[in-house]
PDB file of N, CA, C and O in Angstrom:
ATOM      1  N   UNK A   1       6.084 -10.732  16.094  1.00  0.00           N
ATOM      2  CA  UNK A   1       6.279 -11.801  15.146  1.00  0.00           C
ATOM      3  C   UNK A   1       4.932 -12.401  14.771  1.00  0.00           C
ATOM      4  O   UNK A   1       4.015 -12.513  15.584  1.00  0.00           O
ATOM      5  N   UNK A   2       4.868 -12.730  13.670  1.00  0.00           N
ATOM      6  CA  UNK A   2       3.818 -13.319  12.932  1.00  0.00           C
ATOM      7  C   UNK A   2       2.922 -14.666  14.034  1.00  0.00           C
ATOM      8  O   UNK A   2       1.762 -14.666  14.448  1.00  0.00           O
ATOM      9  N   UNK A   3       4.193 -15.830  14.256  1.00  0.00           N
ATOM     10  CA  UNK A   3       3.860 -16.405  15.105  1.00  0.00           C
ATOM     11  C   UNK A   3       3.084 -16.211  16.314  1.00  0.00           C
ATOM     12  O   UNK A   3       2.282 -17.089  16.632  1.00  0.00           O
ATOM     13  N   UNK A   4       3.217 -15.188  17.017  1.00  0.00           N
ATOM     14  CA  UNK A   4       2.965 -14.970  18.432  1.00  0.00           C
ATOM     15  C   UNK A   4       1.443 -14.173  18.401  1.00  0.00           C
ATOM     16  O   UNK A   4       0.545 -14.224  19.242  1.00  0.00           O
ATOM     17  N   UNK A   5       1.502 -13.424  17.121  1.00  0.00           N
ATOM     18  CA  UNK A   5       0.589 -12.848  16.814  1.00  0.00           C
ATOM     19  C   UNK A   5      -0.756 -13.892  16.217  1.00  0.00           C
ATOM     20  O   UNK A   5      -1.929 -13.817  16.582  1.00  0.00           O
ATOM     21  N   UNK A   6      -0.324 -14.607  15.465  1.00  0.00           N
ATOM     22  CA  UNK A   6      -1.326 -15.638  15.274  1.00  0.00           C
ATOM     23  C   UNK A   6      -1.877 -16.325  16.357  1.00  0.00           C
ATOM     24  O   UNK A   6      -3.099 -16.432  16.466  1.00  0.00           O
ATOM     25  N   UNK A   7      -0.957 -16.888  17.317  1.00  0.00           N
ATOM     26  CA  UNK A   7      -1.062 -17.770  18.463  1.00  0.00           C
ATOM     27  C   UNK A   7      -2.037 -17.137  19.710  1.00  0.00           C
ATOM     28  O   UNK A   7      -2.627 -17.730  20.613  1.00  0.00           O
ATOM     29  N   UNK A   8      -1.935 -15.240  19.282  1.00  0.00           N
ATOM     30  CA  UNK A   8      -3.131 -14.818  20.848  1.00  0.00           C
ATOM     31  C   UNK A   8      -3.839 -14.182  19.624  1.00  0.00           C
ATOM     32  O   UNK A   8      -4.144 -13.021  19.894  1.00  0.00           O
ATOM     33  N   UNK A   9      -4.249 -14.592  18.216  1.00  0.00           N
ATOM     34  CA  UNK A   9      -5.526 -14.144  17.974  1.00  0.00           C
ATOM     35  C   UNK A   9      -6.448 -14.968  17.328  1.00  0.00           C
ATOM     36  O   UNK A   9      -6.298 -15.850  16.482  1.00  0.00           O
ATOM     37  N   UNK A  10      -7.349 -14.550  17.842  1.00  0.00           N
ATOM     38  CA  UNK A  10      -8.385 -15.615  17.924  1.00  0.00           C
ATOM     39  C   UNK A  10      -9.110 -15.654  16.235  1.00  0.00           C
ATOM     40  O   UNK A  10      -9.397 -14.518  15.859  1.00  0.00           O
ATOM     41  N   UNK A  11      -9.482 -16.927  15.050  1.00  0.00           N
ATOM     42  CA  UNK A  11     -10.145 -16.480  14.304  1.00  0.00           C
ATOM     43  C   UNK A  11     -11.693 -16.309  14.053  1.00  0.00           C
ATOM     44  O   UNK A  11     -12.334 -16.896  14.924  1.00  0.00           O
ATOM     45  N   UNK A  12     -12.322 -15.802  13.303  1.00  0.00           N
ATOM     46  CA  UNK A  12     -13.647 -15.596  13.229  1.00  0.00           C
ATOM     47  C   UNK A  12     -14.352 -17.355  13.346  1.00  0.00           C
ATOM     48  O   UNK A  12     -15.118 -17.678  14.254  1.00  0.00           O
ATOM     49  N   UNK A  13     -13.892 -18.324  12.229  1.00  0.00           N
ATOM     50  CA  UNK A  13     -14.434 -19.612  12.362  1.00  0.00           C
ATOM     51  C   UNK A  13     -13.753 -20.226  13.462  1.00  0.00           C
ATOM     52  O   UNK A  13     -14.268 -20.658  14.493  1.00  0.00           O
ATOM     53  N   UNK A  14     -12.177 -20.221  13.044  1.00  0.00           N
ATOM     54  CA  UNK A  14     -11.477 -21.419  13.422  1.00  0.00           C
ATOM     55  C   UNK A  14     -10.892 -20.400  15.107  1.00  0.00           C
ATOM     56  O   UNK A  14     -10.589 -19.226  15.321  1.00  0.00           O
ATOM     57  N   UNK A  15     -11.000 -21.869  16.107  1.00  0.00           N
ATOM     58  CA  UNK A  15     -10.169 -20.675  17.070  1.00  0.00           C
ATOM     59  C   UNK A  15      -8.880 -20.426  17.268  1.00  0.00           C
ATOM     60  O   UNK A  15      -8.527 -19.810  18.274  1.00  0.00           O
ATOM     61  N   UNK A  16      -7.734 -20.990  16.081  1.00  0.00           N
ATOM     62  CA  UNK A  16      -6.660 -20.036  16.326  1.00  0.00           C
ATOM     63  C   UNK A  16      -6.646 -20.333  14.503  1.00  0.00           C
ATOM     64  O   UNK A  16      -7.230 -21.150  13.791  1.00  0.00           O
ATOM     65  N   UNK A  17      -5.892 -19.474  14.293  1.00  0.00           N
ATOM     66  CA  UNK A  17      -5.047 -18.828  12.956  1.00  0.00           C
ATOM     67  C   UNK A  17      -3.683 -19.570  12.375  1.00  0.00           C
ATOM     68  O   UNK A  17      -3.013 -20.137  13.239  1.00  0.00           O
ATOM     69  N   UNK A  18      -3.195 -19.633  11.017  1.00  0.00           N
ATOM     70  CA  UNK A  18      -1.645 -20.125  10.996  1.00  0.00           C
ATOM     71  C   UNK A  18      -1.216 -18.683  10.796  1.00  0.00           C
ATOM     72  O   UNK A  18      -1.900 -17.705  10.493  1.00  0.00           O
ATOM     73  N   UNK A  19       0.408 -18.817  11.099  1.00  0.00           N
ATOM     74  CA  UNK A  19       1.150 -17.727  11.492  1.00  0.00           C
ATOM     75  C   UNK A  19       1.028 -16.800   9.762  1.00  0.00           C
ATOM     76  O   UNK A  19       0.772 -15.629   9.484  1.00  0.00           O
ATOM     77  N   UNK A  20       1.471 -18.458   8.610  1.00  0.00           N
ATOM     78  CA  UNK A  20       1.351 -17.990   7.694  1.00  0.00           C
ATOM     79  C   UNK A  20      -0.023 -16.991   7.011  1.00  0.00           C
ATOM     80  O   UNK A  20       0.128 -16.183   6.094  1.00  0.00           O
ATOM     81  N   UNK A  21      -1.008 -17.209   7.532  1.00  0.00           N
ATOM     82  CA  UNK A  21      -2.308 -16.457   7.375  1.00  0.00           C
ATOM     83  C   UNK A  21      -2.282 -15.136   7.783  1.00  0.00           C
ATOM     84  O   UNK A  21      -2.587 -14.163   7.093  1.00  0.00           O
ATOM     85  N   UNK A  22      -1.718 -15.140   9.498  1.00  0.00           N
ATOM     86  CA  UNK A  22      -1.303 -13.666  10.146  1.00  0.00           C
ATOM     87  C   UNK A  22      -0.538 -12.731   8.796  1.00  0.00           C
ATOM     88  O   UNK A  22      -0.536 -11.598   8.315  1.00  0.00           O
ATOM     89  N   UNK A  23       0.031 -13.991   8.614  1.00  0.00           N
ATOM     90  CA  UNK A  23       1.271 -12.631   7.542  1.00  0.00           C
ATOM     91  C   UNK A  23       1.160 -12.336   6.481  1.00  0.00           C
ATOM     92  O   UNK A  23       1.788 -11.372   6.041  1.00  0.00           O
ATOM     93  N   UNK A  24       0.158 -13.212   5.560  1.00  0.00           N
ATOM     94  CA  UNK A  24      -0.632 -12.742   4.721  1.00  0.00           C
ATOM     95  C   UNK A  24      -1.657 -11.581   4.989  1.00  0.00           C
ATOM     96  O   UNK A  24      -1.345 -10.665   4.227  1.00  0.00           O
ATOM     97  N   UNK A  25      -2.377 -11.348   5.490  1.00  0.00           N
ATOM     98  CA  UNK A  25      -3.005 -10.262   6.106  1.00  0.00           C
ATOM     99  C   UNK A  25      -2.237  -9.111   6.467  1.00  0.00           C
ATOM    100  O   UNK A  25      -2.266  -8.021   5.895  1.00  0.00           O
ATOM    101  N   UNK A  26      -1.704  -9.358   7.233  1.00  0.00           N
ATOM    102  CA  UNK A  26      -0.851  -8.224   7.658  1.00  0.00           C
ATOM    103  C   UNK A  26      -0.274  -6.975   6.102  1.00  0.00           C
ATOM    104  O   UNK A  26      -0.422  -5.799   5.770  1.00  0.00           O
ATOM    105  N   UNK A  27       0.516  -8.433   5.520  1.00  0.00           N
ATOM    106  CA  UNK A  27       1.113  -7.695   4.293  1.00  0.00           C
ATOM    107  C   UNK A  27      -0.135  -7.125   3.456  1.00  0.00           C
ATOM    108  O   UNK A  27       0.096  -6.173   2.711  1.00  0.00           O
ATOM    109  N   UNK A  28      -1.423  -7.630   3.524  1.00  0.00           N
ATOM    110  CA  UNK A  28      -2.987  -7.193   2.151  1.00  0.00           C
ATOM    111  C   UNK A  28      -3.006  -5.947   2.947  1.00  0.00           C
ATOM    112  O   UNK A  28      -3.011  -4.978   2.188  1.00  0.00           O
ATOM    113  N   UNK A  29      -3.022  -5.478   4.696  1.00  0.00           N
ATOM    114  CA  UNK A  29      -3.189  -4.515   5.015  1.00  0.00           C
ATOM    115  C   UNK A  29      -1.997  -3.097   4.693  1.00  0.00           C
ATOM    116  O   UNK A  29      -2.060  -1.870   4.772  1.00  0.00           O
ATOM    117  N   UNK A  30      -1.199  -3.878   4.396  1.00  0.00           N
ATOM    118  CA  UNK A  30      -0.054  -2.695   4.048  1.00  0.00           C
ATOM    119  C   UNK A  30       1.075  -3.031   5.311  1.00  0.00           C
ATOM    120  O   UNK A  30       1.953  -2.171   5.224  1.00  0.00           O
ATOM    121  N   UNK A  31       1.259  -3.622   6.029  1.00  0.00           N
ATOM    122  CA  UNK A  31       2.349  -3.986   7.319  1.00  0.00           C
ATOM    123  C   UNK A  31       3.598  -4.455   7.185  1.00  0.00           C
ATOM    124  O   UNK A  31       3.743  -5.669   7.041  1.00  0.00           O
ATOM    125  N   UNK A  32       4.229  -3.974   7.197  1.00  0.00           N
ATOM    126  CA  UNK A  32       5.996  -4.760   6.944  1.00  0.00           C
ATOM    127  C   UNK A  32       6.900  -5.034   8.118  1.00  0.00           C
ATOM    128  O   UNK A  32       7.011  -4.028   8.819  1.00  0.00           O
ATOM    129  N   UNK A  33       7.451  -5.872   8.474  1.00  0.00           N
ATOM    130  CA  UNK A  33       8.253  -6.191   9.280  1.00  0.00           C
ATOM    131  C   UNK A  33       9.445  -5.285   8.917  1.00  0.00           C
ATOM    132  O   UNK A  33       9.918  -5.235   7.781  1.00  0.00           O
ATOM    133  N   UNK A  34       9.864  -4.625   9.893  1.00  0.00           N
ATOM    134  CA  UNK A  34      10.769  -3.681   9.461  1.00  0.00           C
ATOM    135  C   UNK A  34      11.821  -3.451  10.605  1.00  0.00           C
ATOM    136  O   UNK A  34      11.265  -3.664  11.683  1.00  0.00           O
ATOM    137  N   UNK A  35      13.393  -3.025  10.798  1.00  0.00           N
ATOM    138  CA  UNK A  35      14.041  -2.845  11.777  1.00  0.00           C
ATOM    139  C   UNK A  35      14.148  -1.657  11.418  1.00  0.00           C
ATOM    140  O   UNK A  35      13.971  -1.033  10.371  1.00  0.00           O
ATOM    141  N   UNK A  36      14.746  -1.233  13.346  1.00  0.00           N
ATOM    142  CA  UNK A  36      14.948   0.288  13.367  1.00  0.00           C
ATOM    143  C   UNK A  36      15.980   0.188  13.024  1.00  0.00           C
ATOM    144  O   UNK A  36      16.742  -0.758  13.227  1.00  0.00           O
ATOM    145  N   UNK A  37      16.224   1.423  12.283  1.00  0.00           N
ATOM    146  CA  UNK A  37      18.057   2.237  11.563  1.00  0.00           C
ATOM    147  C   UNK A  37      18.814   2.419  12.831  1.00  0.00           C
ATOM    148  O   UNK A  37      18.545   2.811  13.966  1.00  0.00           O
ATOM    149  N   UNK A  38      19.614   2.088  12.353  1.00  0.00           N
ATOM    150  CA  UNK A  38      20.862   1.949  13.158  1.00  0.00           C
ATOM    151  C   UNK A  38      21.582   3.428  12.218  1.00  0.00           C
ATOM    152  O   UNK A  38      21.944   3.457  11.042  1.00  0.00           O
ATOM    153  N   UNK A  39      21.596   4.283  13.014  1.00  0.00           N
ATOM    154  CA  UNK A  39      22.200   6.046  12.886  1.00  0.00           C
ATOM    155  C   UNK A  39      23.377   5.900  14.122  1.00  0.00           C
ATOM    156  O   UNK A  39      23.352   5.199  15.133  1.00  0.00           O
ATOM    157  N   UNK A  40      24.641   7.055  13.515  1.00  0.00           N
ATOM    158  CA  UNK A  40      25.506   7.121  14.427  1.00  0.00           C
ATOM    159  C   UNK A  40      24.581   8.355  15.131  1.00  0.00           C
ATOM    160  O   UNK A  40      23.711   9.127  14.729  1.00  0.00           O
ATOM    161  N   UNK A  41      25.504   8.005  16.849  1.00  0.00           N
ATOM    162  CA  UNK A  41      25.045   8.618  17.846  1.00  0.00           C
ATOM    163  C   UNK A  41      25.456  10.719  17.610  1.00  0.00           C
ATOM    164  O   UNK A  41      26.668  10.815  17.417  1.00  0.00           O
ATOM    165  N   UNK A  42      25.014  11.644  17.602  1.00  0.00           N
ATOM    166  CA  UNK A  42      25.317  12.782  17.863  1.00  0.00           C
ATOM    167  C   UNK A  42      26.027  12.932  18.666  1.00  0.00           C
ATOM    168  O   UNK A  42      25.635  12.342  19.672  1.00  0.00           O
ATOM    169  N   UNK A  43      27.240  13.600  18.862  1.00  0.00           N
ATOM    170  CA  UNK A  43      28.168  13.562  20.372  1.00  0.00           C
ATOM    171  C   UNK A  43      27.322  15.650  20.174  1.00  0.00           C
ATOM    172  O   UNK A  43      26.552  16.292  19.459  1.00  0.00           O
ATOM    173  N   UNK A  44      28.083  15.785  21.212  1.00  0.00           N
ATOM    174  CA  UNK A  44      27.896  17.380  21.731  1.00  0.00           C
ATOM    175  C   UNK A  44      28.151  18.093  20.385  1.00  0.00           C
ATOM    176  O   UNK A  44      27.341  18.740  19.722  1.00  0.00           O
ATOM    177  N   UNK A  45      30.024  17.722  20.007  1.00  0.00           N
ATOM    178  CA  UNK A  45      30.444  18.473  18.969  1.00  0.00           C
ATOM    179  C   UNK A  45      29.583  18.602  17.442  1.00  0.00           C
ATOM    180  O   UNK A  45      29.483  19.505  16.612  1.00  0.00           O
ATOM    181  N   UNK A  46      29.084  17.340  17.538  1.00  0.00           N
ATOM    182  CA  UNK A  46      28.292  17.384  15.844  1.00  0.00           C
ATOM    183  C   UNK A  46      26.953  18.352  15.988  1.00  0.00           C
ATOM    184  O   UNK A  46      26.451  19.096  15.146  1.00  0.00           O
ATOM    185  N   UNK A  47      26.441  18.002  17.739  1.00  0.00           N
ATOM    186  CA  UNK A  47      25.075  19.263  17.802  1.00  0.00           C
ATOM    187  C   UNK A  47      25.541  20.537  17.746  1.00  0.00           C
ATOM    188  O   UNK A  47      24.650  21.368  17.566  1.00  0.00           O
ATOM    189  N   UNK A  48      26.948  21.082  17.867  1.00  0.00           N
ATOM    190  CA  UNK A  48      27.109  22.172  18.066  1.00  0.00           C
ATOM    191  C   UNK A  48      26.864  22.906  16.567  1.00  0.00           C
ATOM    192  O   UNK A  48      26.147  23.804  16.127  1.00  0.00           O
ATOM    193  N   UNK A  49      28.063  21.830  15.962  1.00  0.00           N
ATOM    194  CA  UNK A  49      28.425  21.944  14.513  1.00  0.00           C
ATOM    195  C   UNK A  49      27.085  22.031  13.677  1.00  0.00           C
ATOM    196  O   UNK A  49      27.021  22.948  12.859  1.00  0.00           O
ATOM    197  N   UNK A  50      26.129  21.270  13.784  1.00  0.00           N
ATOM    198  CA  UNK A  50      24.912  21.820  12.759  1.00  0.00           C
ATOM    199  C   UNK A  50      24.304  22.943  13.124  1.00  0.00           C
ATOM    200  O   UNK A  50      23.961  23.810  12.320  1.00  0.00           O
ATOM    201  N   UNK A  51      24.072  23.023  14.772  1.00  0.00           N
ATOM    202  CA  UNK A  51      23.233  24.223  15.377  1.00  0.00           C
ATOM    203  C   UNK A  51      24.299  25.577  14.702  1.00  0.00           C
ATOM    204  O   UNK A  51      23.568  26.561  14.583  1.00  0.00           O
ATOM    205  N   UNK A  52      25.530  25.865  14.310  1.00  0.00           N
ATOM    206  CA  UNK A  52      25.938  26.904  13.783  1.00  0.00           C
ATOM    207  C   UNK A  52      25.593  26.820  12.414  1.00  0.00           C
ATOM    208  O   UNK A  52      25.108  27.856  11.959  1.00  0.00           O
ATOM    209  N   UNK A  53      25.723  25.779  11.559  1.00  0.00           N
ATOM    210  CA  UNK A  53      25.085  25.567  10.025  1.00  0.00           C
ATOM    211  C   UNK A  53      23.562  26.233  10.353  1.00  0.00           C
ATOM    212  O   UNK A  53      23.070  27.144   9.686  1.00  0.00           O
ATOM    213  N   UNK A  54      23.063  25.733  11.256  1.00  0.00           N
ATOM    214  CA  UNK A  54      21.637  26.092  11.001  1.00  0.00           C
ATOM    215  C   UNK A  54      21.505  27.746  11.156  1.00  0.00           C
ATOM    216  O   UNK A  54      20.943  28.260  10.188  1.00  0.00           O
ATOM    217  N   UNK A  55      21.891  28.599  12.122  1.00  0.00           N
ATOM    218  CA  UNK A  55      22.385  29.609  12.378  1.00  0.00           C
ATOM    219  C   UNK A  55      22.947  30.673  11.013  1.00  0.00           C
ATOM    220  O   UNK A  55      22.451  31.722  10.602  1.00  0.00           O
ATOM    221  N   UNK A  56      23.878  30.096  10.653  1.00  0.00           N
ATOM    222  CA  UNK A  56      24.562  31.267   9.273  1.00  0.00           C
ATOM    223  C   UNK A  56      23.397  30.783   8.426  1.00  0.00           C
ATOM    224  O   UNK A  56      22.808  31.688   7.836  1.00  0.00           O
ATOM    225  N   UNK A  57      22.848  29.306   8.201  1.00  0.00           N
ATOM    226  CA  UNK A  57      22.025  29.674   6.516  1.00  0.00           C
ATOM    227  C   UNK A  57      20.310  29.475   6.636  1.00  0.00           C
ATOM    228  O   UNK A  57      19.498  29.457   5.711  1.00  0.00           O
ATOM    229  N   UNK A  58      20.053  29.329   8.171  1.00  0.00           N
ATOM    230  CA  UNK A  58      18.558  29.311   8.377  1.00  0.00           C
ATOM    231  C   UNK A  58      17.985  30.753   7.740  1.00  0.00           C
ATOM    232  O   UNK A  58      16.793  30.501   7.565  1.00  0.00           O
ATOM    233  N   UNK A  59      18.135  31.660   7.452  1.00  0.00           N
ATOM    234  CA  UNK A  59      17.369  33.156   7.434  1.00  0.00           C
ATOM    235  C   UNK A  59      17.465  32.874   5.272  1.00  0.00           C
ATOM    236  O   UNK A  59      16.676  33.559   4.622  1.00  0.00           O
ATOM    237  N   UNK A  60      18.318  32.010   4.571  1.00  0.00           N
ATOM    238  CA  UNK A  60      18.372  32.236   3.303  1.00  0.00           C
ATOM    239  C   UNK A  60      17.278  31.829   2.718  1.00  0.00           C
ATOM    240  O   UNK A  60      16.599  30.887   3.125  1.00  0.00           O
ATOM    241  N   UNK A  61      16.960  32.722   1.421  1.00  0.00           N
ATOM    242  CA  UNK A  61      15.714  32.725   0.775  1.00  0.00           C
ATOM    243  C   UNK A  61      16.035  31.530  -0.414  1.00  0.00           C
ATOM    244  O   UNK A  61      17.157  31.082  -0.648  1.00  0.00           O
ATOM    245  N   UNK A  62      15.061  31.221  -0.944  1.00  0.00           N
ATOM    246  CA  UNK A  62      15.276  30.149  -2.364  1.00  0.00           C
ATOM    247  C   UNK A  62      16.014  30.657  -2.961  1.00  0.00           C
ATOM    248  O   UNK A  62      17.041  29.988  -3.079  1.00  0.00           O
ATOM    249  N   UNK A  63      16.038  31.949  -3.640  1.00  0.00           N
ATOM    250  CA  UNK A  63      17.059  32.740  -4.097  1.00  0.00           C
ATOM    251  C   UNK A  63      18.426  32.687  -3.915  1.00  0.00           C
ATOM    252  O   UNK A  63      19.321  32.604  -4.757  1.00  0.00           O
ATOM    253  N   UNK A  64      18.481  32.751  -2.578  1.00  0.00           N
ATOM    254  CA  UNK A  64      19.932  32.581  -2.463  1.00  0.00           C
ATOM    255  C   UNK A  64      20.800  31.070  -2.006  1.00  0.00           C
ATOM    256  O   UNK A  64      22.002  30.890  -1.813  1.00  0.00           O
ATOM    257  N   UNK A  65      19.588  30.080  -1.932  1.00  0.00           N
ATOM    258  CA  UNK A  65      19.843  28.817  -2.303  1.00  0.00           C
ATOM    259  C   UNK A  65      20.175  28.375  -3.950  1.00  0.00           C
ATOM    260  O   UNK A  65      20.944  27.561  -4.462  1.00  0.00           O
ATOM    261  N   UNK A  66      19.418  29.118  -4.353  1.00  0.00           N
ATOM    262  CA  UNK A  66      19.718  28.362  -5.918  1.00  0.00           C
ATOM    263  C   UNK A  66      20.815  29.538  -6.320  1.00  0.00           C
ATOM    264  O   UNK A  66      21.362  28.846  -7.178  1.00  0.00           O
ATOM    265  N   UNK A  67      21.295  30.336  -6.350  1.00  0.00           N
ATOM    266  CA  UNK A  67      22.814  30.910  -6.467  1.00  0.00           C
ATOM    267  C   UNK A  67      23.861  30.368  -6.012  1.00  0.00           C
ATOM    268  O   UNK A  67      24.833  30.384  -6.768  1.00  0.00           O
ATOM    269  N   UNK A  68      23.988  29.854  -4.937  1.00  0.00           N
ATOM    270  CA  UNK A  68      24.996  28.840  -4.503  1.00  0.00           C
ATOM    271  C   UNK A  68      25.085  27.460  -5.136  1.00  0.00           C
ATOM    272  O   UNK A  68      26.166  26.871  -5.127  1.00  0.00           O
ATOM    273  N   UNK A  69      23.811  26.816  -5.782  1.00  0.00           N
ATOM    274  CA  UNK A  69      24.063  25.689  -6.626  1.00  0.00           C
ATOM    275  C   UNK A  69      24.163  26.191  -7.481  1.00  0.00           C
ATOM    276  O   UNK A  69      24.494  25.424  -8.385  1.00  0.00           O
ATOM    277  N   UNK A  70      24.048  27.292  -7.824  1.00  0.00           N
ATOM    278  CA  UNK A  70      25.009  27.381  -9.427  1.00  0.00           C
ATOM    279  C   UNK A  70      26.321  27.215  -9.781  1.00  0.00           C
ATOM    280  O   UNK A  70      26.753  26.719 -10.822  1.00  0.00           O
ATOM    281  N   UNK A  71      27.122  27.801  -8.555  1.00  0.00           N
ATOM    282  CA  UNK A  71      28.048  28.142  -8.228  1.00  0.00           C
ATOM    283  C   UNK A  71      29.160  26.836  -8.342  1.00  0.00           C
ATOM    284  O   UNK A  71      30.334  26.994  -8.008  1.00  0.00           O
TER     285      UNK A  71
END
């Protein structure tokens, strides 16, 4: 958090920072506060189920990818 981050860093003049400053910076550097995705869990059956998808159409060429979207 912006806060906590301001609060243990020290600034060049002043010796602490506002949080709002941290987060200005942060964002000029490119930084976003961001959460992790929430994805459903894989059970066994869904690894099985792609590992055979991957199996029948891993070996197909572009070719025979773009024949099937024609299709």
């Amino acid at each position: 958090m912006a806060t906590t981050t301001a609060r243990v860093t020290p600034g060049m003049h002043n010796p602490s920072i506002s949080a709002q400053t941290d987060r200005n910076r942060l964002r000029e550097a490119g930084l976003r506060a961001c959460r992790p995705v929430v994805r459903q869990v894989l059970t066994r059956h869904h690894w099985q189920q792609r590992h055979v998808w991957a199996q029948t159409h891993g070996r197909r060429t572009r070719q025979d990818w773009q024949k099937s979207a024609l299709h």
